[in-house]
C-alpha positions in Angstrom: 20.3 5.9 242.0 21.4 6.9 238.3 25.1 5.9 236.7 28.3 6.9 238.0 30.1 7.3 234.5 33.5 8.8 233.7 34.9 9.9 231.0 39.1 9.7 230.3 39.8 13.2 228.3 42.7 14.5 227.5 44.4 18.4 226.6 46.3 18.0 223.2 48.5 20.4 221.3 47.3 22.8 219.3 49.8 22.8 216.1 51.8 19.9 215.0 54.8 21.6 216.9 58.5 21.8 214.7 60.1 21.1 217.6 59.8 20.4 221.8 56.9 22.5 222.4 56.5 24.0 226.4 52.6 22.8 227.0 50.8 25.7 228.0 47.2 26.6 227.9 48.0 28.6 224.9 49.1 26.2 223.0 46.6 23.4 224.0 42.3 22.6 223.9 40.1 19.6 224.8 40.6 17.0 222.0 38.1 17.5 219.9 37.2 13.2 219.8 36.7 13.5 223.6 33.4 16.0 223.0 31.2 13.1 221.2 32.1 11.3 225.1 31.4 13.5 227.0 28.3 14.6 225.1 27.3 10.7 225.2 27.9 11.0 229.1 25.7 13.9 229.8 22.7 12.8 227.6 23.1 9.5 229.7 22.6 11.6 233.1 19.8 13.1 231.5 18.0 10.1 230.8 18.9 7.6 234.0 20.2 10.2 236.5 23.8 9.8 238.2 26.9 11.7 238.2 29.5 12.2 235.7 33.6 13.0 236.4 36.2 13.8 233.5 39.7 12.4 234.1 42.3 14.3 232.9 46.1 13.2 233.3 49.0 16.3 232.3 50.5 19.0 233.4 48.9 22.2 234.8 47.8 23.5 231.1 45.3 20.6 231.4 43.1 22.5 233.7 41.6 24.7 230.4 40.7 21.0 228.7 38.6 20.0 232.6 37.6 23.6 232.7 36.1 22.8 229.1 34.5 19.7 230.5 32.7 21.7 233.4 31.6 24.4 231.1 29.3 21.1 229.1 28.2 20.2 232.3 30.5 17.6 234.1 29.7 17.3 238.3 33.8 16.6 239.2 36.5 16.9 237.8 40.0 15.4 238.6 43.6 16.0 237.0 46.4 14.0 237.5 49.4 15.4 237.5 52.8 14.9 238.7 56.4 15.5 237.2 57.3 12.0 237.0 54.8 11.5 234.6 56.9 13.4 232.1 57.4 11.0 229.1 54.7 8.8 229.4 53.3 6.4 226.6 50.4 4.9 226.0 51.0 2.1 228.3 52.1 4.4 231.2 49.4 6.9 230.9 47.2 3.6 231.3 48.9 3.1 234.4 48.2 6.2 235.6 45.0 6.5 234.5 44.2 3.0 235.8 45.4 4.0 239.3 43.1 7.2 239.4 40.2 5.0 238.1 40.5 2.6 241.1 40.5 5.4 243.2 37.0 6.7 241.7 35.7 3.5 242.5 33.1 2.6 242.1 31.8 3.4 238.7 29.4 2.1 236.2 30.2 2.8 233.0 34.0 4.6 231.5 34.4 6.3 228.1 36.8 7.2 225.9 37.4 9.5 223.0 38.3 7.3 220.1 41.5 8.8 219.8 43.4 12.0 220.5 44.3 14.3 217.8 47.9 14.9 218.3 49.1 11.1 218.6 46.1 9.2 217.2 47.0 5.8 218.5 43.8 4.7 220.0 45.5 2.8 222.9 44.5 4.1 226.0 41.0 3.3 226.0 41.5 -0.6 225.7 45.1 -0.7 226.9 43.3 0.8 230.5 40.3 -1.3 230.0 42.6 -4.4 230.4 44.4 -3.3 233.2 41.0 -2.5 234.8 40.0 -6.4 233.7 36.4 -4.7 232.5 34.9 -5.7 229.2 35.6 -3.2 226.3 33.5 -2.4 223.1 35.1 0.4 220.7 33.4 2.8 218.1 30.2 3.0 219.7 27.3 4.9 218.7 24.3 3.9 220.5 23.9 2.9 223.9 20.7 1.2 226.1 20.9 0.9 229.9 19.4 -2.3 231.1 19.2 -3.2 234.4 23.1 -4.6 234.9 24.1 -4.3 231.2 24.3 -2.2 228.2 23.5 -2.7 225.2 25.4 -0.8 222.4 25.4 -0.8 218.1 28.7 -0.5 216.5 29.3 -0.4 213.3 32.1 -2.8 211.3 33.0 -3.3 207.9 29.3 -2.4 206.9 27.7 -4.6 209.4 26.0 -3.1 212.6 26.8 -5.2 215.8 25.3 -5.6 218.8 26.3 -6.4 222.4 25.4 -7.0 225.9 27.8 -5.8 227.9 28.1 -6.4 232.1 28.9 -3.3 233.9 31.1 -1.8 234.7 32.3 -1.4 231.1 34.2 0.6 228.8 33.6 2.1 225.4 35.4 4.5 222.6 33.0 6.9 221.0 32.7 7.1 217.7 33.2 10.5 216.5 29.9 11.3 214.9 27.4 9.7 217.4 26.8 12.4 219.5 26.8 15.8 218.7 28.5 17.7 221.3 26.6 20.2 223.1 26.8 24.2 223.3 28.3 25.2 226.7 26.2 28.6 226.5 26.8 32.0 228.6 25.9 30.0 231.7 27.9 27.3 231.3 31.1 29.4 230.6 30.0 31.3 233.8 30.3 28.1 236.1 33.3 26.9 234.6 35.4 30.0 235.5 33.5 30.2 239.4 35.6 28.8 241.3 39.0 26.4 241.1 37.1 23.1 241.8 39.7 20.4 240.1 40.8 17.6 242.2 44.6 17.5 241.7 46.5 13.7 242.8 50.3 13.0 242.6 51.8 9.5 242.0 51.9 9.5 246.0 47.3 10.3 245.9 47.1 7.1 243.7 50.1 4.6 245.4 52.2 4.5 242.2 56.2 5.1 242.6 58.0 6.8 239.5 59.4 3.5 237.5 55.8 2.6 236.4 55.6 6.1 234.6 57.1 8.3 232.5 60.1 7.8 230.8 61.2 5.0 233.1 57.8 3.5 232.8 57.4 3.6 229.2 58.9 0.8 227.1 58.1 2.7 224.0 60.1 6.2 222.6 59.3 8.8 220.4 62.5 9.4 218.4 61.6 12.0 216.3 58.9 13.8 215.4 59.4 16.5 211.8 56.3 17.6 209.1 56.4 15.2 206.2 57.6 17.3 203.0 55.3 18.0 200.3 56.9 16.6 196.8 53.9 16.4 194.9 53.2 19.4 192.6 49.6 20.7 190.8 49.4 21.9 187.7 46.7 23.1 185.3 46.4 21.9 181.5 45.7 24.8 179.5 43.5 24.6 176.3 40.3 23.4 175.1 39.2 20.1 176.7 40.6 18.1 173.7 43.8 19.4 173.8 43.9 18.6 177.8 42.9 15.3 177.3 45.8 14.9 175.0 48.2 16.4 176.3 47.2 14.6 179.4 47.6 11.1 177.6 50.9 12.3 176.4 52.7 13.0 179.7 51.0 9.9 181.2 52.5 7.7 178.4 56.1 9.6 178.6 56.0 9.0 182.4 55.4 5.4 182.0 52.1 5.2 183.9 50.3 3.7 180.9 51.4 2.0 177.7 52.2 4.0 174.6 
């Protein structure tokens, strides 16, 4: 029978942008913390059998990030994407996700990148998991099918840690477990076949517009400007005497040690 797994992914933005940047496929990739998932997601199908489907929620430019997925070797792939989603934070895109999660069920097993590389909160895999009421284990690197658990390793403050985990479950990947996979001549080839990606609105998955986006999203993003560089490098000149004086000099002038 084999494991129906899923795995959340998401498009991210290509630059940090210096100002409100127009999402386009130009401009945006897979996050590069959702590969080690779906690598970990395919090496499961190879070992057990099943099925896997990447989630995707965004705009239209999403489709290169599922088309991505495919390439490596994905069986379905969904995006959800509706204008009222505009805005969204963490806990909204939960809710969104969340809803298109019920409506893949029934699944055994749900992974997560560990983060996404143009917000890095590392919410949406737990903040979904508790919406979903399924047990969560982050920064995992190994993972064991038995019967109706899994067993994983994760490692914390230089201890490794083990669990038993009922299914259906979800886990964050931890970047350098799996090794994501070349997609290859052939797997570029299927990717760009045929348009296969399951689209669903708010209406597909019963949610109305006040539990998304903006109006769903009890946090804001004020601002968002490049941090200015103030810090300046300089080389000491000399033999490696008169550096390491002249070092201790301007260390003791500036007050960072005594004289």
């Amino acid at each position: 029978m084999g494991l129906n797994i899923v795995v959340c992914i998401k498009s991210v933005i290509l630059a940090a942008p210096e100002e409100q940047v127009l999402r386009t496929e130009d401009t945006s990739e897979l996050n590069p913390f959702d590969r080690p998932a779906l690598e970990a997601a395919l090496r499961l199908k190879e070992l057990y059998g099943g099925s896997v489907t990447a989630l995707s929620m965004g705009p239209p430019a999403s489709l290169s990030a599922l088309s991505e997925a495919r390439a490596m070797g994905v069986d379905r792939e969904v995006l959800i994407c509706d204008p009222a989603l505009s805005g969204s934070d963490t806990l909204a895109t939960s809710t969104a996700i969340g809803a298109g999660l019920r409506k893949l069920s029934p699944f055994d097993l749900l992974l997560f990148g560990v983060r996404t590389a143009d917000s890095d909160t590392g919410q949406v895999g737990p903040q979904t998991s508790v919406l979903l009421g399924i047990p969560f284990v982050s920064m995992v690197r190994v993972m064991r099918w038995q019967k109706d658990v899994f067993r994983v390793e994760r490692i914390a403050d230089h201890f490794v840690e083990e669990y038993d985990v009922p299914m259906p479950a979800a886990f964050t990947i931890h970047p350098m477990a799996f090794e994501p996979r070349d997609m290859g001549l052939s797997g570029i080839g299927r990717a760009f076949e045929s348009e296969r990606v399951e689209r669903w609105n708010l209406g597909d998955l019963g949610l109305v517009p006040s539990r998304v986006g903006d109006a769903g999203s009890p946090t804001r993003v004020l601002s968002m400007k490049r941090v200015k560089e103030t810090k300046k490098c300089e080389f000491l000149k000399g033999e490696v005497r008169e550096q390491a004086d002249e070092l201790m000099k301007r260390l003791s002038n500036s007050g960072t040690i005594g004289a």
